[in-house]
PABANU-497763 format. One line per field, with one value per atom (N, C-alpha, C, CB): y, z, x; residue in one letter; residue number from 1. Coordinates in nm, 3 decimals, always signed. Each point is the difference from the previous one (the first is absolute). Glycine has a CB too. Layout:
y = [Y	...] .
z = [Z	...] .
x = [X	...] .
residu = [A	...] .
num = [NUM	...] .
END
This chain:
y = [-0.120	+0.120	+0.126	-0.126	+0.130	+0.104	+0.066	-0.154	-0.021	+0.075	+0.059	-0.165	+0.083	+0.043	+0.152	-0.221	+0.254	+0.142	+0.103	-0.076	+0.004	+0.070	+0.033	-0.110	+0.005	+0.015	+0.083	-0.183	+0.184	+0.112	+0.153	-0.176	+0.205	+0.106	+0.046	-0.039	-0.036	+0.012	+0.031	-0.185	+0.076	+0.056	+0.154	-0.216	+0.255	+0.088	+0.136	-0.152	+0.166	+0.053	+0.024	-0.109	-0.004	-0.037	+0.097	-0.286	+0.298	-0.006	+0.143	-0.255	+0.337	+0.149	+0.056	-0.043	-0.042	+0.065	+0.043	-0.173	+0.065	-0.005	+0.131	-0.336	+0.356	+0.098	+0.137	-0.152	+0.130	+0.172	+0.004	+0.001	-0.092	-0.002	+0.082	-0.222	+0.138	+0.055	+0.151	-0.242	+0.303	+0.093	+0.117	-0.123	+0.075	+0.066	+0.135	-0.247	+0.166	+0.071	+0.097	-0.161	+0.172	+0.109	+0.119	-0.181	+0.234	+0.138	-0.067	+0.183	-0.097	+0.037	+0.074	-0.035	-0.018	+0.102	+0.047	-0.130	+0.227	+0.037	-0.062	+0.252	-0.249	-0.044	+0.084	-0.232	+0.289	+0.049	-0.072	+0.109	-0.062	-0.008	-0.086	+0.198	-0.157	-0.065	-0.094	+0.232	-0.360	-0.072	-0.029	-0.099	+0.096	-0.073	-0.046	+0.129	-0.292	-0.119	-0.077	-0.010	-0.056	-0.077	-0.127	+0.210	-0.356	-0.146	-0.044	-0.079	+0.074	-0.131	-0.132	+0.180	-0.279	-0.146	-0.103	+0.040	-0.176	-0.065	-0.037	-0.017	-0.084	-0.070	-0.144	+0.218	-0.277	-0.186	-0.029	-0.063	+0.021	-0.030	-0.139	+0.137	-0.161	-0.114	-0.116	+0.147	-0.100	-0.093	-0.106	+0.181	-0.051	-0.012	-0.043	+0.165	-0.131	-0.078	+0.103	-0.314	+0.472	+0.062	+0.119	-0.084	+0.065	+0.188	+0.119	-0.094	+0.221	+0.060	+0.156	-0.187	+0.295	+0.135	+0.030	+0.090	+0.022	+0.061	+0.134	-0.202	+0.306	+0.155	+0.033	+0.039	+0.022	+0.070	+0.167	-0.247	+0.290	+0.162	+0.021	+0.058	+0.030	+0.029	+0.159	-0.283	+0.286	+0.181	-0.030	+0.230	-0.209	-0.007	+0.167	-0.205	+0.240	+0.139	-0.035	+0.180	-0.139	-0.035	+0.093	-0.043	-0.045	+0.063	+0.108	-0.215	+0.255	+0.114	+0.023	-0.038	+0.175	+0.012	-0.116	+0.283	-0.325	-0.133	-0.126	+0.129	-0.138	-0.152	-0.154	+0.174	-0.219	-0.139	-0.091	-0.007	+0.055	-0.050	+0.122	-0.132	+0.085	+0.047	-0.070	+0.084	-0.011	-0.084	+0.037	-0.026	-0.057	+0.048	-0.135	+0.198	-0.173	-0.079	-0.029	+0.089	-0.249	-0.028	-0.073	+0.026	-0.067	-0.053	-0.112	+0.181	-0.258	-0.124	-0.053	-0.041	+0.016	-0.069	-0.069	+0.157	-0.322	-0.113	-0.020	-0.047	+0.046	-0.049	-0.151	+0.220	-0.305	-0.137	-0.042	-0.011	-0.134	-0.088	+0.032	-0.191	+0.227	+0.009	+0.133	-0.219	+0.296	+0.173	+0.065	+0.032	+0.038	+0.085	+0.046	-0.082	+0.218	+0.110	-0.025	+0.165	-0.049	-0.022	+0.143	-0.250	+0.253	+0.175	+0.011	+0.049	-0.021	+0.024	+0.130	-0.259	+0.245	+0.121	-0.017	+0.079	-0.068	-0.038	+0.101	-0.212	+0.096	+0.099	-0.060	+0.061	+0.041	-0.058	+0.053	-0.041	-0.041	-0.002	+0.018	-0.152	+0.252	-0.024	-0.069	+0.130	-0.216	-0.090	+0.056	-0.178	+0.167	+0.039	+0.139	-0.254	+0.348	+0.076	+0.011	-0.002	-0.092	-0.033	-0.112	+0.111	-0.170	-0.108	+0.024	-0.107	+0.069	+0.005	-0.086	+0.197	-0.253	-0.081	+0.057	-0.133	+0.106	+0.027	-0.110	+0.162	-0.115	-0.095	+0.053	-0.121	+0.056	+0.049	-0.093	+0.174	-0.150	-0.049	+0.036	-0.017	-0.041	+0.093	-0.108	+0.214	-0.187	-0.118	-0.030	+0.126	-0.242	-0.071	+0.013	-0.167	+0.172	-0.035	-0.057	+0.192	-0.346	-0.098	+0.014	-0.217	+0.146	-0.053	+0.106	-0.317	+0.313	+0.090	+0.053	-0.178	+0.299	+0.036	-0.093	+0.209	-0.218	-0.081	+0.076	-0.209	+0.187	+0.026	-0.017	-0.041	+0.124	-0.032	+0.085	-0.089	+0.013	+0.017	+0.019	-0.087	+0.211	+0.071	-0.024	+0.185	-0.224	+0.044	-0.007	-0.094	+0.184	+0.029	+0.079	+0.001	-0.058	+0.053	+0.089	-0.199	+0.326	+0.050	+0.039	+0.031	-0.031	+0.043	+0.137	-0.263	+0.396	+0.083	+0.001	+0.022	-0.081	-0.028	+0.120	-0.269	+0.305	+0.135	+0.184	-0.247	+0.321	+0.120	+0.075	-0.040	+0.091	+0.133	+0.113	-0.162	+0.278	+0.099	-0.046	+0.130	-0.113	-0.011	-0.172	+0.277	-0.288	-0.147	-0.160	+0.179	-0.245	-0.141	-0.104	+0.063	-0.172	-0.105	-0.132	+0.144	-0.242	-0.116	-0.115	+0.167	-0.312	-0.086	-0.062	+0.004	+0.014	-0.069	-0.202	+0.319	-0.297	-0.170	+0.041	-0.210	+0.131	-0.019	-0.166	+0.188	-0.163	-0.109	+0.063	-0.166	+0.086	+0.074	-0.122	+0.185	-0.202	-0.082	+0.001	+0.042	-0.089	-0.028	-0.132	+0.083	-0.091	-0.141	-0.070	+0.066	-0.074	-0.133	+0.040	-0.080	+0.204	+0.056	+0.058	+0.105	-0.143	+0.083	-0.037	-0.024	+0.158	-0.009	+0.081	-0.036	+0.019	+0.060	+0.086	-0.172	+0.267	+0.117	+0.077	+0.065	-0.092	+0.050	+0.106	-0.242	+0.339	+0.099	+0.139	-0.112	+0.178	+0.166	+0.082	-0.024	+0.087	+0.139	+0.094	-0.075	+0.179	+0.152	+0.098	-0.076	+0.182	+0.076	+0.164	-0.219	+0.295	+0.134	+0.034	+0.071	-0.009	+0.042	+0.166	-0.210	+0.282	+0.127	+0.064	-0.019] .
z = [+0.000	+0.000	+0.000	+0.121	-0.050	+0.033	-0.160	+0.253	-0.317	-0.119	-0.097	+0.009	+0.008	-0.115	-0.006	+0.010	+0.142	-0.006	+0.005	+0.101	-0.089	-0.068	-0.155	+0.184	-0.242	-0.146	-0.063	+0.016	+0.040	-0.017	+0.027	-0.018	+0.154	-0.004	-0.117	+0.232	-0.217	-0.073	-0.191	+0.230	-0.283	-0.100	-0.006	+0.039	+0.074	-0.028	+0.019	+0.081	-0.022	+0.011	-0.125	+0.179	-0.263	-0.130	-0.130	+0.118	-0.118	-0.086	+0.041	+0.006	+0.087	+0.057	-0.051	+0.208	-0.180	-0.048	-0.173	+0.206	-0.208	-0.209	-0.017	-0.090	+0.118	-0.011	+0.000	+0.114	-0.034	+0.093	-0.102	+0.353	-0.366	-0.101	-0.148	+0.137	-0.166	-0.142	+0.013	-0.034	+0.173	-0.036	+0.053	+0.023	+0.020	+0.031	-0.093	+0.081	-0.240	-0.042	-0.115	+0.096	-0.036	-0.044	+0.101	-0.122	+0.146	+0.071	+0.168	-0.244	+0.254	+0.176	+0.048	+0.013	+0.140	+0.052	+0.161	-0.143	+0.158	+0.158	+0.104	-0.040	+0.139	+0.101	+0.113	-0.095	+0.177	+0.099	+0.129	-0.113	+0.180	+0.127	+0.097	-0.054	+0.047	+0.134	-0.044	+0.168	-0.150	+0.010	+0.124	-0.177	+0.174	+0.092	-0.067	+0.189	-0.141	-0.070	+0.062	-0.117	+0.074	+0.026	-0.090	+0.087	-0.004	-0.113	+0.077	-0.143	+0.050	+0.059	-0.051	+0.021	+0.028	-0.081	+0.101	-0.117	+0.100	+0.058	+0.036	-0.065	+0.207	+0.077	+0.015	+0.141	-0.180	+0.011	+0.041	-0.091	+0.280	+0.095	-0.068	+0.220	-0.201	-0.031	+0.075	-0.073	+0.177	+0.134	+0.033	+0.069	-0.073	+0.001	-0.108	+0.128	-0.218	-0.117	-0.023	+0.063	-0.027	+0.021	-0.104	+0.241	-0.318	-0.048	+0.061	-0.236	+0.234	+0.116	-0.088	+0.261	-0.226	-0.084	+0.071	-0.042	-0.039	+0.065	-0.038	+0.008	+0.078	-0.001	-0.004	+0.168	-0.262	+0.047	-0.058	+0.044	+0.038	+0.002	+0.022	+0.162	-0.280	+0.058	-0.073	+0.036	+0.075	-0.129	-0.021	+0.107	-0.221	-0.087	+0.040	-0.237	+0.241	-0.068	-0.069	+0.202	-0.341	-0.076	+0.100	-0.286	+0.261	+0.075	-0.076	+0.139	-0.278	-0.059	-0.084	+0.006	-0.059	-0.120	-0.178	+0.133	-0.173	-0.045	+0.026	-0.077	+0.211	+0.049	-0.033	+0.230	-0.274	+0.000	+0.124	-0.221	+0.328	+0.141	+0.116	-0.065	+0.135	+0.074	+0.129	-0.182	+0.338	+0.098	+0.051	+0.031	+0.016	+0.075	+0.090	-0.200	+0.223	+0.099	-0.040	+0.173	-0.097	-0.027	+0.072	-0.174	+0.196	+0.057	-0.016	+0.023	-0.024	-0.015	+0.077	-0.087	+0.031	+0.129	-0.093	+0.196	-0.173	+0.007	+0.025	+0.013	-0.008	+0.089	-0.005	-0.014	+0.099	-0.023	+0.142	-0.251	+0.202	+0.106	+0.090	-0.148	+0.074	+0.014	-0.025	-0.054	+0.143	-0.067	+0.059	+0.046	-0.118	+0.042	-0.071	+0.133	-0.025	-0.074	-0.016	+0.101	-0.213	-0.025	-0.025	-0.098	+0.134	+0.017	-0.046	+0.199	-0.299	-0.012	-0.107	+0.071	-0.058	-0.060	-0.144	+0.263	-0.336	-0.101	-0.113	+0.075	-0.187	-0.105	-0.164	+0.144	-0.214	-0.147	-0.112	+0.068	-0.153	-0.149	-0.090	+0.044	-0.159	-0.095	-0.099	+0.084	-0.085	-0.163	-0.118	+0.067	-0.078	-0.137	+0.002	-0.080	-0.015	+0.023	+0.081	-0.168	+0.146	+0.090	+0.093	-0.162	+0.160	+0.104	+0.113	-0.159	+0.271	+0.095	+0.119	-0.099	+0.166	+0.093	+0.168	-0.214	+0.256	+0.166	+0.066	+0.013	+0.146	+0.131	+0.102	-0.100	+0.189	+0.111	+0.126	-0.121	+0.201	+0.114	+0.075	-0.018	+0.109	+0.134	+0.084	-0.121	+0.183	+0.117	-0.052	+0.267	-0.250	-0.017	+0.136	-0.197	+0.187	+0.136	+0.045	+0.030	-0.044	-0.010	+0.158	-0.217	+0.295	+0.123	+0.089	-0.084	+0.058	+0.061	-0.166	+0.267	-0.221	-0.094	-0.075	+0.129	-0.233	-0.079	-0.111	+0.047	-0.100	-0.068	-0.174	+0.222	-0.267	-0.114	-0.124	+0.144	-0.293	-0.126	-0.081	+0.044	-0.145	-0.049	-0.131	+0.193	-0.312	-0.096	-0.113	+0.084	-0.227	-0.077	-0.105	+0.185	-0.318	-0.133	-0.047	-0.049	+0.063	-0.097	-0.131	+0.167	-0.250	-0.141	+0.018	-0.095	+0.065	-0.083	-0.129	+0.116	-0.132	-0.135	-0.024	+0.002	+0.048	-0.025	+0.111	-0.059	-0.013	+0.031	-0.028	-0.002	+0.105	-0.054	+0.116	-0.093	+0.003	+0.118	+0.116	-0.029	+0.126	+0.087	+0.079	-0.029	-0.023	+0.063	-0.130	+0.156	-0.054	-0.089	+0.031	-0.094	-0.008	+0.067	-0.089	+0.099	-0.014	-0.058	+0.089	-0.101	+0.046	+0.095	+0.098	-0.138	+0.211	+0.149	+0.030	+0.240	-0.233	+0.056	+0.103	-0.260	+0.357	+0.141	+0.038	+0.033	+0.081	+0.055	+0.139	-0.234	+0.317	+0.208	+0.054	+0.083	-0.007	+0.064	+0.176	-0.240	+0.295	+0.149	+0.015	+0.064	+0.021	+0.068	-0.005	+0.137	-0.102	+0.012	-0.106	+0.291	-0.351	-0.092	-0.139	+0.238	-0.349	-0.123	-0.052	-0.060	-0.047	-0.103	-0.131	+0.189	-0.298	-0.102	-0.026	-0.049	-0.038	-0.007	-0.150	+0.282	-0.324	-0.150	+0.036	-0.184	+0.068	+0.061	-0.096	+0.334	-0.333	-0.052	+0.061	-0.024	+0.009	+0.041	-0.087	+0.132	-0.045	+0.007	+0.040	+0.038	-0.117	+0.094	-0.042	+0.040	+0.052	-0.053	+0.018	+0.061	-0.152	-0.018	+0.037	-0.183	+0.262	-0.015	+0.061	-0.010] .
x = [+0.082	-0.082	+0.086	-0.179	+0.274	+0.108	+0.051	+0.093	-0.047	+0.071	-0.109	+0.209	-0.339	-0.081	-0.020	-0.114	+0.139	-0.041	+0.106	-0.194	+0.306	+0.117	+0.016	+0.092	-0.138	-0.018	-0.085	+0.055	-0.194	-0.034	+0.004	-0.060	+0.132	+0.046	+0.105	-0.064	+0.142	+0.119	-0.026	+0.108	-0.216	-0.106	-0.025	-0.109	+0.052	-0.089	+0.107	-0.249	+0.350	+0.141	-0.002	+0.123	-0.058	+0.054	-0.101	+0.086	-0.181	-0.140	+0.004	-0.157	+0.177	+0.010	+0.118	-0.113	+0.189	+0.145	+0.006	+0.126	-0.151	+0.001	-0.107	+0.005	-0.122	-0.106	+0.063	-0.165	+0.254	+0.021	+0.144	-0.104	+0.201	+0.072	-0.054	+0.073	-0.152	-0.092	-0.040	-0.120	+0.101	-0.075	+0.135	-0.304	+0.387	+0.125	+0.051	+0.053	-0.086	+0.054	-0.063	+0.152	-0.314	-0.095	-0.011	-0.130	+0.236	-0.009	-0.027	-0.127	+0.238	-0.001	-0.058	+0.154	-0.222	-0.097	+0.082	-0.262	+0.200	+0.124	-0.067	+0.094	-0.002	-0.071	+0.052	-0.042	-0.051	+0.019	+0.077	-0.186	+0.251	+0.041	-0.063	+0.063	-0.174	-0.053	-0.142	+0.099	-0.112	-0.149	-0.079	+0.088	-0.199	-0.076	-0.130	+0.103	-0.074	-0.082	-0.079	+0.151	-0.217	-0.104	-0.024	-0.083	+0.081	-0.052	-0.062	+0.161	-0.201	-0.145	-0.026	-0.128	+0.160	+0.012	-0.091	+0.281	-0.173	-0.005	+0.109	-0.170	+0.184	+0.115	-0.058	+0.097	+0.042	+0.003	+0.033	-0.006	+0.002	+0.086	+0.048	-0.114	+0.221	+0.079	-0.010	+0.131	-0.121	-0.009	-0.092	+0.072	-0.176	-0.166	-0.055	-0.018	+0.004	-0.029	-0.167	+0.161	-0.111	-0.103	-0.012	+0.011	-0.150	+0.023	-0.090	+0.053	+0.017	-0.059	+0.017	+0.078	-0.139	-0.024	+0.141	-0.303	+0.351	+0.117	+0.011	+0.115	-0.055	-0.023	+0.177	-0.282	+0.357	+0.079	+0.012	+0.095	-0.016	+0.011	+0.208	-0.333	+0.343	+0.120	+0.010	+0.118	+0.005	+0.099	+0.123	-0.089	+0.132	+0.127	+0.052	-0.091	+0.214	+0.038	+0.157	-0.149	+0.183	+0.114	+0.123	-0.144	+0.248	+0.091	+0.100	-0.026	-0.003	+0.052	-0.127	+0.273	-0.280	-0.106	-0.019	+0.062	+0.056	+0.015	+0.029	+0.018	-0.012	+0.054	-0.117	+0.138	-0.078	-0.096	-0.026	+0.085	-0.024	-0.003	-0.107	+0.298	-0.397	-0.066	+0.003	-0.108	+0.063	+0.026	-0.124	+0.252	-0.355	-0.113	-0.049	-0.073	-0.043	-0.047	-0.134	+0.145	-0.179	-0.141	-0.070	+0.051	-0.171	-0.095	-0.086	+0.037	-0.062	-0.097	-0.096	+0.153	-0.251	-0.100	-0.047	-0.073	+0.067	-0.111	-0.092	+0.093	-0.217	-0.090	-0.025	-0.092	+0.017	-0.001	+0.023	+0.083	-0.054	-0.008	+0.141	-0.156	+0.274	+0.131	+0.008	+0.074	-0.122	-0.072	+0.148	-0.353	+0.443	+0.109	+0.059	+0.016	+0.048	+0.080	+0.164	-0.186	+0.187	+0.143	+0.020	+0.026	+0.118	+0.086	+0.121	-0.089	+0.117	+0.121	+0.033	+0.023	+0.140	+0.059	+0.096	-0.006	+0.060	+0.066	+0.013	-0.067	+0.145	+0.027	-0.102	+0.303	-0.326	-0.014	+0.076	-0.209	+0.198	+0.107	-0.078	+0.164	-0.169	-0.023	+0.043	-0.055	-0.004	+0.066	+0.003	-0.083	-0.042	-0.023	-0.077	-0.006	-0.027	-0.104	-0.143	+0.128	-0.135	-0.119	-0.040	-0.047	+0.154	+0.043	+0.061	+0.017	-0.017	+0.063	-0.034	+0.036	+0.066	+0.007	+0.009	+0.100	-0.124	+0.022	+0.033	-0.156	+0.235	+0.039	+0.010	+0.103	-0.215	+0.013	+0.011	-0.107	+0.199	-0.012	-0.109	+0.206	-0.222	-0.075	-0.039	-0.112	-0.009	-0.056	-0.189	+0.204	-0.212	-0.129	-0.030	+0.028	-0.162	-0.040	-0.169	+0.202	-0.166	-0.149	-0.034	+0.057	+0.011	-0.045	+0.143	-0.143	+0.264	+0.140	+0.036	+0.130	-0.050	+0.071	+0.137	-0.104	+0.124	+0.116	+0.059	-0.112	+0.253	+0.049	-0.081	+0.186	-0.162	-0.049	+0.038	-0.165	+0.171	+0.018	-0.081	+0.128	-0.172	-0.109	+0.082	-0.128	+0.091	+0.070	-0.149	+0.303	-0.274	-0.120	+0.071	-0.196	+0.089	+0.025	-0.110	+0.128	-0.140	-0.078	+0.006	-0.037	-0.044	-0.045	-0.088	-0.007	+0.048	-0.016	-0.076	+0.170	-0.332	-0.039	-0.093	+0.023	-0.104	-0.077	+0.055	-0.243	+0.254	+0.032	-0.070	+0.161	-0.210	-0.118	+0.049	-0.267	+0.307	+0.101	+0.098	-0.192	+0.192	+0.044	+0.006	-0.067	-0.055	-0.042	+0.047	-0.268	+0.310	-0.030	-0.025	+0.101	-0.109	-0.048	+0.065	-0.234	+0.143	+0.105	+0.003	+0.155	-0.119	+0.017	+0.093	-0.120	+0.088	+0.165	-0.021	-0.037	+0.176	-0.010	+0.137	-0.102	+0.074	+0.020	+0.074	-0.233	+0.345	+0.019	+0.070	+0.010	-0.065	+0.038	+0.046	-0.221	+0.302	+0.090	+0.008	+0.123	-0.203	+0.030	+0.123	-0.285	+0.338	+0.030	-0.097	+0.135	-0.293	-0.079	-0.131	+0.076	-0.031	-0.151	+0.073	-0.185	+0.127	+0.039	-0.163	+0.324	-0.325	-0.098	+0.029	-0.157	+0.123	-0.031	-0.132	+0.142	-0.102	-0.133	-0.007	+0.034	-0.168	+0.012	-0.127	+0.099	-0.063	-0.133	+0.076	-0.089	-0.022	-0.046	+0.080	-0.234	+0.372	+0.024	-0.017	+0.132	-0.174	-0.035	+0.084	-0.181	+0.281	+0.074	-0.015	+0.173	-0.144	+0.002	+0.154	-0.260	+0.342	+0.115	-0.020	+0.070	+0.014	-0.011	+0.119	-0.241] .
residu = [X	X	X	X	X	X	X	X	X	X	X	X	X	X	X	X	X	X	X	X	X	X	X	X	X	X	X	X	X	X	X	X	X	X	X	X	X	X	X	X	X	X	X	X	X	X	X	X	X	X	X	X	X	X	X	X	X	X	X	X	X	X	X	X	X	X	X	X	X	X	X	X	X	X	X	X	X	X	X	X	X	X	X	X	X	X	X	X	X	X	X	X	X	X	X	X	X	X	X	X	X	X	X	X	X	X	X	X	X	X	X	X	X	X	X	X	X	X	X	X	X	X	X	X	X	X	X	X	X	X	X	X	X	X	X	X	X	X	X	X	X	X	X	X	X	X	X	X	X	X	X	X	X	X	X	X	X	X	X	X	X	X	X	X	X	X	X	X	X	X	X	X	X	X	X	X	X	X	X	X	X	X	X	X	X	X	X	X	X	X	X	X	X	X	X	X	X	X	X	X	X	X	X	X	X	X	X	X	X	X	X	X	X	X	X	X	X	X	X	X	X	X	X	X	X	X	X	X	X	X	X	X	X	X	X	X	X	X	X	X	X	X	X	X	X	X	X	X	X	X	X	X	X	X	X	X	X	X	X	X	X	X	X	X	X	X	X	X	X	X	X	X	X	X	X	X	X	X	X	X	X	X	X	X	X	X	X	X	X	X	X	X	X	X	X	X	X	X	X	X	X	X	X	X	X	X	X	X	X	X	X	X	X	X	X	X	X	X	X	X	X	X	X	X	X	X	X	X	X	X	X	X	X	X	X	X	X	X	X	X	X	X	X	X	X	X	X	X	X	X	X	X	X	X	X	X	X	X	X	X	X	X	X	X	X	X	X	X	X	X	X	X	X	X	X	X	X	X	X	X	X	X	X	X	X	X	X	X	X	X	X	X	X	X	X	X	X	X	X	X	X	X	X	X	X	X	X	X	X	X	X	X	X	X	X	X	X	X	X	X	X	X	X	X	X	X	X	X	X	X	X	X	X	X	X	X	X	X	X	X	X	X	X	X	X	X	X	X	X	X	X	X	X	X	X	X	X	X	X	X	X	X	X	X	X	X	X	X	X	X	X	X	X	X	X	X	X	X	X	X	X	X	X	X	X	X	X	X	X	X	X	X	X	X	X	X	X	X	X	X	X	X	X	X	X	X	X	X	X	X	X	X	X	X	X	X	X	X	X	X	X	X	X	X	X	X	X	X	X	X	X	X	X	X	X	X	X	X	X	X	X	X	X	X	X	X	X	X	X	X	X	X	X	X	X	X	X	X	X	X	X	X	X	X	X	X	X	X	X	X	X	X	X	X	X	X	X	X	X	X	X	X	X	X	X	X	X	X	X	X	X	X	X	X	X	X	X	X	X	X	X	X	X	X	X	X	X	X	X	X	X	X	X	X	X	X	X	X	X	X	X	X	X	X	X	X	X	X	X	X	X	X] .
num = [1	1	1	1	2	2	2	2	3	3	3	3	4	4	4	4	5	5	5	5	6	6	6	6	7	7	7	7	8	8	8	8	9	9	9	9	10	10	10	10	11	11	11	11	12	12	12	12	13	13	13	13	14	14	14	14	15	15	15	15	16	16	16	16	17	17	17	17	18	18	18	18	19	19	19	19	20	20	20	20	21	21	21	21	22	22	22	22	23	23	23	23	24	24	24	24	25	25	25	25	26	26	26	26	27	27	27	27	28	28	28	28	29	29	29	29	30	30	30	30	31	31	31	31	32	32	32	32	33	33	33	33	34	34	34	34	35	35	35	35	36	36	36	36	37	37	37	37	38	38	38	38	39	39	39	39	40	40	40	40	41	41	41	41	42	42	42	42	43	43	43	43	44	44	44	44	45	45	45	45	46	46	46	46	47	47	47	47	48	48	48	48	49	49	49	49	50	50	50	50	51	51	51	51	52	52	52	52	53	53	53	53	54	54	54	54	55	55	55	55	56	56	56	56	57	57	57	57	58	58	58	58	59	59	59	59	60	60	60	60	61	61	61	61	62	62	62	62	63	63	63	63	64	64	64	64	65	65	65	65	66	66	66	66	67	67	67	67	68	68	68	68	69	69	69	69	70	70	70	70	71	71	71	71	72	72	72	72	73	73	73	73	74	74	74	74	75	75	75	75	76	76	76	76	77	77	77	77	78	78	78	78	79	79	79	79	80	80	80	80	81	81	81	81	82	82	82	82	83	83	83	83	84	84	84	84	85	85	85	85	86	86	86	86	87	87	87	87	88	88	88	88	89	89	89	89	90	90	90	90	91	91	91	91	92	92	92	92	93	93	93	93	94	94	94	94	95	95	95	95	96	96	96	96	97	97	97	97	98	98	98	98	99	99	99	99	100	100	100	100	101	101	101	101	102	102	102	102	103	103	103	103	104	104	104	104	105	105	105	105	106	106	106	106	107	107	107	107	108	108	108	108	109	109	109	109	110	110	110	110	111	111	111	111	112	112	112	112	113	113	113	113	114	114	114	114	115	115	115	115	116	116	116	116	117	117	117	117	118	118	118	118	119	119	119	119	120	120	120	120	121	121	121	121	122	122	122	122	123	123	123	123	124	124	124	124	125	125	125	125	126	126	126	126	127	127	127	127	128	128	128	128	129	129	129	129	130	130	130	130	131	131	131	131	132	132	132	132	133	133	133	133	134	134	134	134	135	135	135	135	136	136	136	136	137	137	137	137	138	138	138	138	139	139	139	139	140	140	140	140	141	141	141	141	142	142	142	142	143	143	143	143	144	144	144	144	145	145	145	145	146	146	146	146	147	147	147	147	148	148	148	148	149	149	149	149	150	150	150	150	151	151	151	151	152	152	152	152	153	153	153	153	154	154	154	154	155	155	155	155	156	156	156	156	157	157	157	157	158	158	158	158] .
END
């Protein structure tokens, strides 16, 4: 089950990349400094063998006016049977024009707080001013909890 759903992440990575590749090289659009976002998907506890709605929220700000590296922070909540938050802080990369990856450390926290690994690909596919949108896929890492998360982000750049 693990790998199947490695494969498909890793797919859907692959299938984003080539897209954002293709469109790379029909005019560049700027991007502001600073984001704050919003996805809304779903989460596949691994463990659990559970799917459950999932909320995250974060802010990016670039660390020069062209840098392809941003450092911000973000938020998660589960709800469900295995209902919990996650906090952390990190950096993202732009890949491609409209690609970009994130990692974040921080702490989960189901039943005690734990160490934990946030990492995520977004796609950049619709732009309308300031705002865009596009699809995220997700993978979080406890010691005794990981899940995957595919879902709708929403961000405003400004």
């Amino acid at each position: 089950m693990k790998k199947g759903i490695l494969v498909v992440l890793a797919a859907a990575t692959s299938v984003l990349g080539l897209r954002a590749q293709e469109r790379a090289g029909h005019g560049e659009h700027a991007h502001p400094r600073n984001e704050a976002g919003l996805s809304l998907g779903a989460a596949y506890g691994i463990e659990h063998k559970e799917w459950a709605p999932a909320i995250h929220a974060h802010y990016f700000r670039t660390l020069a006016p062209h840098s392809r590296w941003a450092l911000g922070a973000g938020i998660e909540f589960i709800p469900g049977e295995e209902r919990h938050w996650e906090i952390g802080a990190g950096a993202r990369f732009q890949v491609l024009n409209d690609l970009q990856l994130s990692l974040m450390p921080g702490i989960s926290i189901v039943d005690k707080a734990k160490f934990s690994l946030h990492t995520e690909a977004v796609y950049e596919a619709i732009h309308l001013g300031g705002f865009h949108f596009g699809p995220v896929v997700g993978y979080a890492w406890t010691r005794d909890h990981s899940h995957v998360s595919a879902g709708i982000h929403a961000a405003f750049a400004f």
